[in-house]
C-alpha positions as CSV (number, residue, x, y, z in Angstrom):
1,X,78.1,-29.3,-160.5
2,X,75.7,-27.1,-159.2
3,X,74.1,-29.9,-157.1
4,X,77.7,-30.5,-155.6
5,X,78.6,-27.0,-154.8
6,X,75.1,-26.5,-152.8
7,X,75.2,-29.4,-151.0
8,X,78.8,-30.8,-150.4
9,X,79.0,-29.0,-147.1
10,X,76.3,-31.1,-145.7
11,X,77.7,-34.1,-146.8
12,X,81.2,-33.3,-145.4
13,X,79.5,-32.6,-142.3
14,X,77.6,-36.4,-142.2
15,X,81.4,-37.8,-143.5
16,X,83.1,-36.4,-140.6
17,X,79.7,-37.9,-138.5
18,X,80.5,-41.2,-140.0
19,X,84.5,-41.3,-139.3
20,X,83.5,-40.7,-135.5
21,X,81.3,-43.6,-135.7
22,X,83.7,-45.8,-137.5
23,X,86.2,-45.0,-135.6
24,X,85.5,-44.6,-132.2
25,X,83.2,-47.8,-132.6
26,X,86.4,-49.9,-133.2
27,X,88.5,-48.5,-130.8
28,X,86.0,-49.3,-127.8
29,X,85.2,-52.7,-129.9
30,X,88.7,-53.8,-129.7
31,X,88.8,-52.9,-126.2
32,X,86.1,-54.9,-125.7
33,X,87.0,-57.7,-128.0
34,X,90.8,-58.9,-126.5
35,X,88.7,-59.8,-122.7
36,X,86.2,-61.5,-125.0
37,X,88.3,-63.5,-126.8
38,X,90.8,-64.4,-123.8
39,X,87.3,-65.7,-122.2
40,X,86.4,-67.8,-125.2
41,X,90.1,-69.1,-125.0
42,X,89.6,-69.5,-121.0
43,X,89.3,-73.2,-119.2
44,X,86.9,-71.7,-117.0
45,X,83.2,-72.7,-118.4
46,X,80.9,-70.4,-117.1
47,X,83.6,-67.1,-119.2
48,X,83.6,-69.3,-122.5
49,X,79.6,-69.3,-122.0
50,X,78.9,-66.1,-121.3
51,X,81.6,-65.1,-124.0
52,X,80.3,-67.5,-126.6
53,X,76.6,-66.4,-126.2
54,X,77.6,-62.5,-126.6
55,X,79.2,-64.0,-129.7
56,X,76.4,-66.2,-130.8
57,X,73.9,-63.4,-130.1
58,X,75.7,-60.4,-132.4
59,X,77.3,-62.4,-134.5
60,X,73.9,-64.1,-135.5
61,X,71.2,-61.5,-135.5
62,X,71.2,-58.4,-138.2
63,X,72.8,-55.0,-137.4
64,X,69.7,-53.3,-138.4
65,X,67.5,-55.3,-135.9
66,X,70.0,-54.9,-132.9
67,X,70.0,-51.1,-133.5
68,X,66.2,-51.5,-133.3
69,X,66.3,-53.1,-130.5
70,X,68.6,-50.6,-128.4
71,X,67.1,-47.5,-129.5
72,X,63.0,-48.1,-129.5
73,X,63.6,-51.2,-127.0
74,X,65.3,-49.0,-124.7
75,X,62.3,-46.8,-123.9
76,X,60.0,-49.5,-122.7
77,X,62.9,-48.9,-119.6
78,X,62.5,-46.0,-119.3
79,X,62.0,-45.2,-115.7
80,X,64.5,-47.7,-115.1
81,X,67.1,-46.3,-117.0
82,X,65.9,-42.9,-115.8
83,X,66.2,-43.9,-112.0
84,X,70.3,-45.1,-112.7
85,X,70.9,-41.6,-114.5
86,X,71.0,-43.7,-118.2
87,X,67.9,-42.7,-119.6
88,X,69.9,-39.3,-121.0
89,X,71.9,-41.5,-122.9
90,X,69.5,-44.0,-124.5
91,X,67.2,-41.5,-125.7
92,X,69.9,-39.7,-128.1
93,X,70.0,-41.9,-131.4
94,X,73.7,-40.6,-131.4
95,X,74.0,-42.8,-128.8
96,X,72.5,-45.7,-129.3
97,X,73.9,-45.5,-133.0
98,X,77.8,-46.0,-131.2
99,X,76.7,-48.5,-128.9
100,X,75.3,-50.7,-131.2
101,X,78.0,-50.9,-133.4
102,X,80.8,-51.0,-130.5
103,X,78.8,-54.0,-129.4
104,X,78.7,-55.6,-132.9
105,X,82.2,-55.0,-134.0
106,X,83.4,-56.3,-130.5
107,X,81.8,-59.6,-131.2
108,X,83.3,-60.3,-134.8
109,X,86.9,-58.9,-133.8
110,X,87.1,-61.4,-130.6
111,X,86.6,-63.8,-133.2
112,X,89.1,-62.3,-135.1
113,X,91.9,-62.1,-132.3
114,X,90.8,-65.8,-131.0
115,X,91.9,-67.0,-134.6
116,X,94.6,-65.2,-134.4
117,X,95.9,-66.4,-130.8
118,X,95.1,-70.1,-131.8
119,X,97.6,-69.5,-134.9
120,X,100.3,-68.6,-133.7
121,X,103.0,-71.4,-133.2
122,X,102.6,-73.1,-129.8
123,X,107.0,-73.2,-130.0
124,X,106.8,-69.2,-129.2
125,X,105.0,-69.2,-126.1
126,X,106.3,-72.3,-124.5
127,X,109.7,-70.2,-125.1
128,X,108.3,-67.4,-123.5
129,X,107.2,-69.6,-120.6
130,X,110.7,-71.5,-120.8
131,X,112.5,-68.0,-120.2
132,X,110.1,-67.6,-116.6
133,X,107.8,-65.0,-118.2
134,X,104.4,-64.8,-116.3
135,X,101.2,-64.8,-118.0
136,X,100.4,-61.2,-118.2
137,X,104.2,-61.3,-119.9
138,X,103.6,-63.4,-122.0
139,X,100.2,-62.0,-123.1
140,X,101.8,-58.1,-123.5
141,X,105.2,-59.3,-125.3
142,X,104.5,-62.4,-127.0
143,X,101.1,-63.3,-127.6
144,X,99.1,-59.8,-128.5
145,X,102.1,-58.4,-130.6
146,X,101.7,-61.9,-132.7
147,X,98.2,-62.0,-133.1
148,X,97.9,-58.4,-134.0
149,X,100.5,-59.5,-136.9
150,X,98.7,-62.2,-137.9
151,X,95.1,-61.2,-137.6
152,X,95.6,-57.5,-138.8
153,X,94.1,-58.4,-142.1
154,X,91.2,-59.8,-141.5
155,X,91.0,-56.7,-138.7
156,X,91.3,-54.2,-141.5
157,X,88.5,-55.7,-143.5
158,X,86.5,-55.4,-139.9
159,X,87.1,-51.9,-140.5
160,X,85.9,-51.6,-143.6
161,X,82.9,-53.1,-142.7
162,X,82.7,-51.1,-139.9
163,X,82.4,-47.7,-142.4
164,X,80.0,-49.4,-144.7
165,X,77.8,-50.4,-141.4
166,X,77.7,-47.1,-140.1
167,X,74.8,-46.0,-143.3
168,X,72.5,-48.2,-140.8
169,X,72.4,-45.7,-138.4
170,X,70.6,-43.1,-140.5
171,X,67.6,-45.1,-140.1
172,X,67.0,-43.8,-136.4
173,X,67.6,-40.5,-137.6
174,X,71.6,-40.1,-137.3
175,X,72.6,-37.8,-140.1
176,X,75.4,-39.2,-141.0
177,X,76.2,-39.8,-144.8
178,X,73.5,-41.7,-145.9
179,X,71.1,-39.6,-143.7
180,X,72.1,-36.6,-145.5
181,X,71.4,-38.6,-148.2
182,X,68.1,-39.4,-148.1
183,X,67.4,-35.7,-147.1
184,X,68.5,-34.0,-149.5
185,X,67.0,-36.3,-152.3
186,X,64.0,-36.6,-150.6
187,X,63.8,-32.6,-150.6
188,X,65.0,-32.0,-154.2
189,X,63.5,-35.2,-155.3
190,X,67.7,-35.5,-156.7
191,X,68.0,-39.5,-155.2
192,X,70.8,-40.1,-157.9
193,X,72.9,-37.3,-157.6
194,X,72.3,-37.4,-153.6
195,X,73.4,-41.1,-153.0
196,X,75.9,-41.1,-156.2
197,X,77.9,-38.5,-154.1
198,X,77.4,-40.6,-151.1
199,X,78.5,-43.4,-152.7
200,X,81.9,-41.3,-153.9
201,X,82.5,-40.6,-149.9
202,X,82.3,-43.6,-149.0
203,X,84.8,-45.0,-151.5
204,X,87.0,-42.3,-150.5
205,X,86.8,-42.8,-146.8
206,X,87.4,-46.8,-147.7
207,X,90.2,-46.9,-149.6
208,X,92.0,-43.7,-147.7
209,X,91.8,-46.3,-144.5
210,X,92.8,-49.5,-146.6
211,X,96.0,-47.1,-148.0
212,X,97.0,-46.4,-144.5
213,X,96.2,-50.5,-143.8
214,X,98.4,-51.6,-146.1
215,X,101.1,-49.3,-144.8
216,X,100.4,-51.0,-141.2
217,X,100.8,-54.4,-142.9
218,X,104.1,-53.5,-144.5
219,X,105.8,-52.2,-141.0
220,X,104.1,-55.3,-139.3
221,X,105.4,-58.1,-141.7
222,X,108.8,-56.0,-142.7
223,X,110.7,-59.0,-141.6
224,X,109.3,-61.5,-143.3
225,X,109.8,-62.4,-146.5
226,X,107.5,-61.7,-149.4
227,X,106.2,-65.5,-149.5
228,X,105.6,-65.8,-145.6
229,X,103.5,-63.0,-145.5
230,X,100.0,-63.0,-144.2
231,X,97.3,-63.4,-147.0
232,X,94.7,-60.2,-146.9
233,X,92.2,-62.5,-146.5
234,X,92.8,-62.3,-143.1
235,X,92.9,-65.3,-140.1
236,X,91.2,-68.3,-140.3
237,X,88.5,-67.2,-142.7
238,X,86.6,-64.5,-139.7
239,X,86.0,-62.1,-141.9
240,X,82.6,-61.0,-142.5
């Protein structure tokens, strides 16, 4: 208990460190993800390449190594990135930490929403085109509310990924939860205790997202019944 009382406040302080990452990670990933996946789904060739080889690269390389590769990679640029102003950026690990994850959840949630678009039934849009609506109609009313239905699963286990993921980042020195972590049990020579309470935040910060998930499922699929509902396993099998 003693250990807890001491300590807790640092811990809090690397919790609240990894929701910001979490969070503002998927929200710029998802931003990123819907042109992503609309260029996978595209007829023009040279967007579905570009788009399928951001894919093929993040999708098929570790985390660990692509945030290696963004924070120490980035300073053999360094007058480069210094002449365009970037250099201020790519030297904070803080940085580099959000970037690499935007880029890596960006890549598995286009696959997400691209499953997603390719489910839904082919009778809704050519409804939607029946009734004169133009494409950027059709993508705002019909399409994105649909795949957001159907893929929302499989997105909410992206999250959860997303929170476990973010203990990466203490490796270039980002004290987030795991960072703290490994400090303090590295000064008190306390590694059960240290990581055990680690462990216990992370659970919490889980399944307090997954609660408020489910709840987001429930208003999403209200009017369906019980049997037509999506599985939690998410789209088409894109979850990590």
């Amino acid at each position: 208990m003693d250990f807890v009382n001491e300590n807790l406040p640092r811990f809090l302080g690397g919790a609240w460190l990894t929701v910001q990452l979490a969070a503002m990670s998927c929200l710029m990933g998802l931003a990123l993800a819907l042109p992503l996946a609309l260029a996978r789904l595209s007829a023009r060739r040279a967007a579905r390449a570009v788009s399928t080889a951001y894919v093929f690269f993040f999708r098929g390389t570790p985390l660990l190594a692509q945030l290696f590769l963004i924070y120490y990679g980035s300073g053999q640029f360094r007058h480069a990135l210094d002449a365009v102003g970037l250099w201020t950026f790519f030297r904070d690990p803080w940085f580099c930490a959000l970037l690499t994850l935007t880029l890596n959840t960006a890549a598995y949630t286009s696959e997400i929403l691209r499953g997603a678009i390719q489910a839904i039934p082919k009778g809704e849009v050519e409804a939607a085109r029946a009734l004169g609506l133009t494409g950027w109609m059709q993508l705002r009313l019909i399409v994105l509310p649909r795949a957001i239905q159907i893929g929302w699963p499989a997105y909410a286990n992206e999250v959860v990924y997303q929170i476990q993921a973010t203990s990466l980042v203490s490796i270039i020195t980002v004290m987030d939860i795991t960072g703290v972590a490994r400090a303090v049990g590295a000064r008190d020579f306390t590694f059960f205790e240290a990581f055990g309470l680690a462990a216990l935040l992370y659970l919490c910060l889980v399944y307090a997202f997954l609660f408020g998930a489910r709840r987001i499922e429930a208003r999403l699929n209200a009017h369906l019944p019980q049997a037509r509902r999506p599985r939690a396993a998410g789209a088409g099998g894109l979850t990590r």
